[in-house]
C-alpha positions, 0 to 999 in steps of 0.5 A: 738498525731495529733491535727489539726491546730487552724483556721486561722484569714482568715477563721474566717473572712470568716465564720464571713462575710458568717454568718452575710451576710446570717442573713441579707438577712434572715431579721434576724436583721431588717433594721435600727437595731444598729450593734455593733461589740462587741455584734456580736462577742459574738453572733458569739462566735469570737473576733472583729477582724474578725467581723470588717473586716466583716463590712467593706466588708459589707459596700463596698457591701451596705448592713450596712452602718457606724453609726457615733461611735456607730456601723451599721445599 
């Protein structure tokens, strides 16, 4: 039996950035929109792990900035 292997965490951290990168610049979630790390892990079908690492990279980039303890924006 050939089973492919499971993905590794970094290409779910990379599909996770690409994706949520793309529906920011896309207007998908307007500016000032709360971003929580467990709602986008469920819309992206993932755990929060990569959508955290996400975030942090998208911070760096200036395209969400921290929200005290409640998320992005």
């Amino acid at each position: 039996m050939n089973r492919a292997a499971p993905p590794s965490p970094e290409s779910h951290q990379s599909r996770v950035l690409v994706q949520l990168r793309d529906r920011i610049m896309k207007g998908e979630f307007p500016p000032g929109e709360r971003l929580a790390e467990v709602s986008l892990a469920a819309l992206l079908g993932v755990s929060r792990t990569p959508v955290r690492l996400a975030l942090a990279t998208l911070v760096r980039e200036g395209l969400v900035e921290p929200s005290g303890s409640v998320g992005y924006v």
